[in-house]
C-alpha positions as CSV (number, residue, x, y, z in Angstrom):
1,X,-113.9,-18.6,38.1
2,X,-116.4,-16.6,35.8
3,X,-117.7,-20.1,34.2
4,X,-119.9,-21.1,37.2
5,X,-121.5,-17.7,37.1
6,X,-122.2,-17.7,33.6
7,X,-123.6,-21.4,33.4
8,X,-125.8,-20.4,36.4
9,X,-127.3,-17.6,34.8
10,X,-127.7,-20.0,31.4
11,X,-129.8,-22.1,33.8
12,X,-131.8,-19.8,35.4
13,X,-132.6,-18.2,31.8
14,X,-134.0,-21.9,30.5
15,X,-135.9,-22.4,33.2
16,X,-137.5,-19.1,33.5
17,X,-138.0,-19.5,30.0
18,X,-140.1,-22.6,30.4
19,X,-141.9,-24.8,27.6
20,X,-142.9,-23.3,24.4
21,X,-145.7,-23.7,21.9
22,X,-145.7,-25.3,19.2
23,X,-146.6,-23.7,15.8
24,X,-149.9,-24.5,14.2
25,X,-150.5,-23.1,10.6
26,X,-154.3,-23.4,9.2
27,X,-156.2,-21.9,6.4
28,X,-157.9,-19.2,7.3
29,X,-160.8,-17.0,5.7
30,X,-160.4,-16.9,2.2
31,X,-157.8,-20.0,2.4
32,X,-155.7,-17.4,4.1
33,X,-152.5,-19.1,5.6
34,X,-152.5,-18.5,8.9
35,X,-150.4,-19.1,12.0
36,X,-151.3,-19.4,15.6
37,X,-149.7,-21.0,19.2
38,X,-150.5,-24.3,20.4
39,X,-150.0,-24.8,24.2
40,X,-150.2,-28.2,26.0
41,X,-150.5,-29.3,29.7
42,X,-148.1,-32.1,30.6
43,X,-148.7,-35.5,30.2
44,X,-149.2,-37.7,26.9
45,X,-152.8,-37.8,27.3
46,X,-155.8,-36.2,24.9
47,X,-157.2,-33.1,26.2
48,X,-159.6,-30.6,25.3
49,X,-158.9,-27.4,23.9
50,X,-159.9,-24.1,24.3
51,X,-159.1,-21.7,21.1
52,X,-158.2,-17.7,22.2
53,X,-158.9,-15.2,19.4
54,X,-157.4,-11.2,20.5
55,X,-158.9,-8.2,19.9
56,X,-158.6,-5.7,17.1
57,X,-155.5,-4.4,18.8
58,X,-153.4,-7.6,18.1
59,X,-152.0,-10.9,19.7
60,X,-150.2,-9.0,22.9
61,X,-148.9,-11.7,25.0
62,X,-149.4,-9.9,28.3
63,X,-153.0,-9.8,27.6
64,X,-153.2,-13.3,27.2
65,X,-151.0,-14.7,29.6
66,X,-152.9,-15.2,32.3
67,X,-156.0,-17.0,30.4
68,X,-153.5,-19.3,28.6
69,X,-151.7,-20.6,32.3
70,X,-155.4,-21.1,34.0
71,X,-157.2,-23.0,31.2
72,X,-154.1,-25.0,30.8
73,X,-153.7,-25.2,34.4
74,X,-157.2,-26.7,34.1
75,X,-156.3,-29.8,31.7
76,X,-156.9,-27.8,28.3
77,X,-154.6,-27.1,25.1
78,X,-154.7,-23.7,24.5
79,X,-154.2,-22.0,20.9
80,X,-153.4,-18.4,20.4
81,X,-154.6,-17.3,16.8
82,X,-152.5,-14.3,15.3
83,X,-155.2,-13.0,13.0
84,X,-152.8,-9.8,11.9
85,X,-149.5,-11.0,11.3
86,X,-149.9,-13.3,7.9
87,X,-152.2,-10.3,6.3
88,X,-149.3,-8.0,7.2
89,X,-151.8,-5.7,9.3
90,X,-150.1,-3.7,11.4
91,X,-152.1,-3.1,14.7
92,X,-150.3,0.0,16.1
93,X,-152.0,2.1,13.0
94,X,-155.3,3.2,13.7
95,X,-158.1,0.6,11.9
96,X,-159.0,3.0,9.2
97,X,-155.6,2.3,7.9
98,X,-155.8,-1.2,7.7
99,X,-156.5,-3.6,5.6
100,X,-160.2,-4.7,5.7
101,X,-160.8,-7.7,8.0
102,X,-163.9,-7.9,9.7
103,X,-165.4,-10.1,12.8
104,X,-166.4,-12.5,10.3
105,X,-163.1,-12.8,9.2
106,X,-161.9,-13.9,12.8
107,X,-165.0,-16.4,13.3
108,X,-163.9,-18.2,10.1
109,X,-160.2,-18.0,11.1
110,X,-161.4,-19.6,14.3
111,X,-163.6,-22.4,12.1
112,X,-160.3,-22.5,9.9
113,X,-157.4,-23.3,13.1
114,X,-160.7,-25.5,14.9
115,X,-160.3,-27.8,11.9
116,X,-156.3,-27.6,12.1
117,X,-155.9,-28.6,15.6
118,X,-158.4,-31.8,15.9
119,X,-155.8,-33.1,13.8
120,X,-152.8,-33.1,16.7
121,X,-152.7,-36.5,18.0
122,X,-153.1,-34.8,22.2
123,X,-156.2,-33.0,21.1
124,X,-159.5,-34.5,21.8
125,X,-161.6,-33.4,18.7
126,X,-164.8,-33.4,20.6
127,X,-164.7,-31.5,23.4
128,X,-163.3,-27.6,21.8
129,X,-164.3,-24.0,23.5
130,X,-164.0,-20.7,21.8
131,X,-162.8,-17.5,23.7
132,X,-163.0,-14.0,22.1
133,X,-162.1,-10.5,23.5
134,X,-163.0,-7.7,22.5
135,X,-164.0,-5.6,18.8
136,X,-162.3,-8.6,16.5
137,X,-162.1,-11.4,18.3
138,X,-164.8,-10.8,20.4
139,X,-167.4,-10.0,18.0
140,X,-166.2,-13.0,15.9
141,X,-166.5,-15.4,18.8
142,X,-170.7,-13.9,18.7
143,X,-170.4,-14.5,15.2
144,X,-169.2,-18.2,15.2
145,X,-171.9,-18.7,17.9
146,X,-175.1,-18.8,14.9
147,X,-175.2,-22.0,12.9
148,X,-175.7,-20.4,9.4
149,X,-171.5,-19.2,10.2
150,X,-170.7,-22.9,10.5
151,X,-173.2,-24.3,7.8
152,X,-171.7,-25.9,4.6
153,X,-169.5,-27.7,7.2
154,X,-168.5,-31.7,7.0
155,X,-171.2,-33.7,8.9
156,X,-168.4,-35.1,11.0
157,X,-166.4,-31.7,11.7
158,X,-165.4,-30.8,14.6
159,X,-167.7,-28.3,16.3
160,X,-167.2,-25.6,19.3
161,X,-168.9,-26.8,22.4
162,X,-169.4,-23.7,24.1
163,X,-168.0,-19.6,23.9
164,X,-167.1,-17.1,26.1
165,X,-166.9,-13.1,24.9
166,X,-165.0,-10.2,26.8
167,X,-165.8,-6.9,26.1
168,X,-166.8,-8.1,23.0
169,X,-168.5,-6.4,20.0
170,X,-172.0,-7.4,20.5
171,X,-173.7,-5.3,17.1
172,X,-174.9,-7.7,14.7
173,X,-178.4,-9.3,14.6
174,X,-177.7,-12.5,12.4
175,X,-181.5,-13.3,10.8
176,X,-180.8,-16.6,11.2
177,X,-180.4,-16.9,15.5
178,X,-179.8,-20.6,15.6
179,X,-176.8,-20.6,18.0
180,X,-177.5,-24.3,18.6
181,X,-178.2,-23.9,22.4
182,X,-174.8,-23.8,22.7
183,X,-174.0,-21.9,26.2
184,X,-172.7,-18.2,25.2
185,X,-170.8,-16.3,28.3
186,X,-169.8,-12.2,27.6
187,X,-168.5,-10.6,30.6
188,X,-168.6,-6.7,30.1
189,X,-168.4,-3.8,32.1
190,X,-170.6,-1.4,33.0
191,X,-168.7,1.9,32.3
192,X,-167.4,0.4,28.5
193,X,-167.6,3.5,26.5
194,X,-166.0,1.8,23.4
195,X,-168.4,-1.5,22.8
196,X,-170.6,-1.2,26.0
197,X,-173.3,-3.4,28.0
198,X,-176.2,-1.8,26.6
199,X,-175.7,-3.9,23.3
200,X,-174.8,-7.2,24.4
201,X,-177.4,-7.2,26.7
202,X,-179.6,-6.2,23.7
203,X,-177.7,-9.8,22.1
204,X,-178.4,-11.6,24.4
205,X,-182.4,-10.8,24.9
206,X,-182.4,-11.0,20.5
207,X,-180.9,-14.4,20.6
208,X,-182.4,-15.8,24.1
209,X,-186.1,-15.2,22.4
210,X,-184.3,-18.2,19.6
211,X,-184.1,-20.6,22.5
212,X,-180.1,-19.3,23.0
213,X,-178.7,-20.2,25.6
214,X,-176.9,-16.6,26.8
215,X,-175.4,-15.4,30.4
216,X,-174.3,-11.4,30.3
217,X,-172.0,-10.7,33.5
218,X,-171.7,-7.3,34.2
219,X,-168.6,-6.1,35.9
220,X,-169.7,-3.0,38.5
221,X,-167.0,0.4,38.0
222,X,-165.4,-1.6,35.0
223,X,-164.0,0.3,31.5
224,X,-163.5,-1.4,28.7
225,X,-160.0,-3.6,28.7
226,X,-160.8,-4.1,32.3
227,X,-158.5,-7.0,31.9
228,X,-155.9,-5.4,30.2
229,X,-152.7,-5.1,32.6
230,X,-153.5,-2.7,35.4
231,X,-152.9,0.5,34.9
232,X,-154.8,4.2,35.0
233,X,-157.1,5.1,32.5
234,X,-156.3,5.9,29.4
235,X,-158.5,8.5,27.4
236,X,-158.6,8.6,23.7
237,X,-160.4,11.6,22.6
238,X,-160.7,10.0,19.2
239,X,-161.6,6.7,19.8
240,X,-165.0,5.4,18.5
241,X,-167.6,4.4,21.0
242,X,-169.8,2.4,19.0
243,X,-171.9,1.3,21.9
244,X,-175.2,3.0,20.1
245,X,-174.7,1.0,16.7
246,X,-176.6,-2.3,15.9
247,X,-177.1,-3.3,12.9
248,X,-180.1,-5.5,11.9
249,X,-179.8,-8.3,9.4
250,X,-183.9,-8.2,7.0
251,X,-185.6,-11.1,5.7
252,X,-183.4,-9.7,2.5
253,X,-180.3,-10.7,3.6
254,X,-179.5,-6.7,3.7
255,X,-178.7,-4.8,6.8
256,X,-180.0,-1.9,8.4
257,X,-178.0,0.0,11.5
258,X,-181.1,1.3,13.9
259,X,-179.6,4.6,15.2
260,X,-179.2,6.2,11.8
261,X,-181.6,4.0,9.5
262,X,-178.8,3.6,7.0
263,X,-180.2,0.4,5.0
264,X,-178.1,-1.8,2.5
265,X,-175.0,-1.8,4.3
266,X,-172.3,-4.8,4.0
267,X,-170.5,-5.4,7.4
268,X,-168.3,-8.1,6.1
269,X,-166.6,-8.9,2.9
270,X,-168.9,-12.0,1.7
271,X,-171.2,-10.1,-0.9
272,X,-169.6,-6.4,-0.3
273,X,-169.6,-4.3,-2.9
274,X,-168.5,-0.5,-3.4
275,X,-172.3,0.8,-2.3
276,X,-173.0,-1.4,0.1
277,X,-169.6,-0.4,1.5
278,X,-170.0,3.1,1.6
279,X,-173.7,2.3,3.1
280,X,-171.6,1.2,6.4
281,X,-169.3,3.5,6.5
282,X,-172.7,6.2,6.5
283,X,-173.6,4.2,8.8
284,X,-171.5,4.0,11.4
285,X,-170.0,7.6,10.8
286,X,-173.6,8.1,12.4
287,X,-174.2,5.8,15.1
288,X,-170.8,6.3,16.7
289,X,-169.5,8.9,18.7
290,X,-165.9,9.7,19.6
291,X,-163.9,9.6,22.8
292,X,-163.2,6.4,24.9
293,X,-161.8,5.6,28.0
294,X,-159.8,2.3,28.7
295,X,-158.2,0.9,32.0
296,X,-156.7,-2.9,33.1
297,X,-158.0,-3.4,37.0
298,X,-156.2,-6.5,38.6
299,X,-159.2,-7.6,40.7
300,X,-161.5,-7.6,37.5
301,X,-158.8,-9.2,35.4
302,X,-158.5,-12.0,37.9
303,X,-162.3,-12.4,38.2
304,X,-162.5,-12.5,34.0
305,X,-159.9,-15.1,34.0
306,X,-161.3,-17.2,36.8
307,X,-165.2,-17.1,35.2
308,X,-163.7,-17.7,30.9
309,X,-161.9,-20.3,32.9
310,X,-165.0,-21.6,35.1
311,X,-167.1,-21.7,31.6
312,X,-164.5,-23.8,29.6
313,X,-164.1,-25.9,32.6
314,X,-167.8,-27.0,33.1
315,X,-168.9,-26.9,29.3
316,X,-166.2,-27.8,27.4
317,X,-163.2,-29.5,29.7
318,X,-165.3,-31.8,31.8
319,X,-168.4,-32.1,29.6
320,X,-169.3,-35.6,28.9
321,X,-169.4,-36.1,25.0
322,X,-170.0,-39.7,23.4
């Protein structure tokens, strides 16, 4: 009598468990090996895909969830890079006990699993989107927006069609602002004390006067990780609000951060070296302050979910390619 039970609960288990993605390793920056989540819609057909790249607190499922079910809800593929996990970087421990990876690193990671993925036989090489969130993934989607990221590339490689940034890290000024005319959505809120609007707005005027094609939505009464689960807010008296910090690349190839005038800085590995190091850490020692608030709203997540989804869908999973 207890074996109809038991298969009954068997049942219920695989079907709440649902299809699963299929693993998709790539070299990353550096020729990193890297892993990351490839989900398909039904069918046999070749569909677009829309890459997701998490934030500097890891790939957290519950975050994602909802993005991954609407784009694929809207025809796409959807992969999930895991930037942390094959560099052994451990995302509960505060960043200044990590290993070194910088936004760059995540736009190249992105460049690196973009190249991967064209090769599945359901993925339609010419039509790919980019989604970033946050400081990480964010910042690198802004990065892999500017041509000079992508240059050096195969004539024939694949290429991103369009990107969308939440909350995303919007403090570097590339010199070269070639983004391609490629359309560029970031969604942020207006009461983000950790990256904040000020800055991407600053972005977007910096690469709109280089003929970039930029929208900046600005969510009213929203903190940052307004899509985060909802929940209250959560205050972190030591987290860094770097919303004050931009740093400017010169005609030198050297960077400068504007609040504190701290020149020769390196923000990214490429070309670092123990001064030019320090130079950042100087630097942003002085542009940021300390003390952030965070809080997941379910009416602002939905909203973020629907407009990433709305941008992939008109740029990248209907657009018209040759």
């Amino acid at each position: 009598m207890r074996v109809l039970p038991l298969l009954l609960v068997l049942l219920l288990a695989a079907c709440a468990s649902g299809p699963r993605p299929d693993p998709i390793t790539y070299a990353g920056s550096g020729g990193q090996a890297m892993g990351a989540e490839l989900w398909l819609p039904e069918g046999t057909q070749r569909v677009p895909l829309v890459i997701l790249s998490h934030d500097v607190r890891g790939k957290r499922d519950a975050h994602l969830n909802d993005y991954v079910n609407a784009l694929k809800g809207s025809g796409a593929a959807v992969l999930v890079l895991d930037h942390y996990s094959s560099r052994s970087i451990d995302a509960s421990r505060p960043p200044s006990e990590r290993a070194w990876v910088t936004a760059l690193d995540f736009a190249l990671d992105a460049y690196g699993a973009l190249d991967q993925a064209v090769q599945h036989p359901r993925i339609d090489r010419r039509r790919v989107g980019l989604v970033g969130f946050g400081e990480g993934g964010g910042g690198g989607t802004l990065l892999a927006t500017h041509s000079v990221v992508s240059q050096g590339r195969p004539a024939d490689a694949a290429r991103f069609l369009a990107f969308a940034a939440v909350a995303p890290e919007c403090t570097y000024r590339l010199g070269n602002r070639d983004t391609g005319r490629r359309p560029i959505r970031i969604i942020v809120g207006d009461r983000d004390n950790r990256t904040g609007k000020a800055s991407c707005d600053d972005l977007a005027s910096y690469l709109r006067a280089a003929s970039g094609d930029v929208t900046v939505s600005t969510y009213q009464n929203a903190r940052h990780g307004f899509d985060d689960p909802a929940g209250p807010v959560r205050t972190d008296p030591q987290g860094e609000n770097i919303t004050r910090c931009v740093w400017q690349q010169g005609p030198d190839g050297l960077w400068r951060e504007r609040a504190s005038g701290v020149t020769g800085v390196s923000l990214f590995r490429i070309g670092a070296n123990e001064a030019t190091v320090a130079a950042y850490q100087r630097s942003r020692e002085a542009c940021r302050r300390l003390g952030t608030e965070t809080q997941g709203d379910a009416a602002l997540r939905g909203r973020a979910v629907g407009e990433v989804t709305g941008h992939m869908r008109q740029h990248v999973i209907e657009a018209r390619v040759r």
